[in-house]
N, C-alpha and C positions, 0 to 999 in steps of 0.2 A: 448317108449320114457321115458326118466328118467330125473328129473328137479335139474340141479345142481346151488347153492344159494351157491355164493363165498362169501368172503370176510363180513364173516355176527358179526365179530370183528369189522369191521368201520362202519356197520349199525348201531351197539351201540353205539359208540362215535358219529354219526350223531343225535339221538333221545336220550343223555344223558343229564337229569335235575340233576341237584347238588342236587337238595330236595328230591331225592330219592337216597334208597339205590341201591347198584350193583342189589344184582337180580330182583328188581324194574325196574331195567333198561334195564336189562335184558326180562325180562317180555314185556317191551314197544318196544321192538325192536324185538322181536318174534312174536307180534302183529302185528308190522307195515308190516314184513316181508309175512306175512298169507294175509292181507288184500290189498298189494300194488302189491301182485305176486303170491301166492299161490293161492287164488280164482278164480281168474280172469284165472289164467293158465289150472285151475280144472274145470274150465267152459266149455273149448272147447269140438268141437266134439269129438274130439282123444284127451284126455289128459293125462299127464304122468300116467305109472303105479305106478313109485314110486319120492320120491325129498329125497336129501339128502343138510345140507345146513354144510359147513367147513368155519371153523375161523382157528386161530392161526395156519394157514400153513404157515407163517415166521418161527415159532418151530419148525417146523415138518423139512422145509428145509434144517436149519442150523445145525439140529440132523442129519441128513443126506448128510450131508458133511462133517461134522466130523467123520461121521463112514468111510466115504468112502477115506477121509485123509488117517487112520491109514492103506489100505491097499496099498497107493502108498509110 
């Protein structure tokens, strides 16, 4: 089993304080990320072997509709 952690771009904007800098906030949202799903998931009898966690797959997306424009 492998732990995939979408959308970890709006995790940030959910746990972002103004009185921190971005990778502060960052930081808090990688925390919250380990301690609200990562443990808990690391706990079980069979838990994943590996987690990978993807943000800014809207980029990724629209890079890839534009590539794929230019061959129609």
């Amino acid at each position: 089993m492998i732990a995939i952690f979408t959308k970890f771009d709006d995790l940030i904007t959910q746990v972002y304080d103004m009185d921190l800098e971005d990778d502060e906030n960052r930081k808090a949202a990688e925390q919250a990320l380990e301690e609200g799903f990562q443990v808990p998931l690391f706990e079980f009898a069979d838990p994943p072997k590996a987690s990978v966690c993807l943000e800014c797959m809207y980029e990724i997306f629209f890079f890839l509709v534009r590539q794929l424009n230019c061959y129609f």
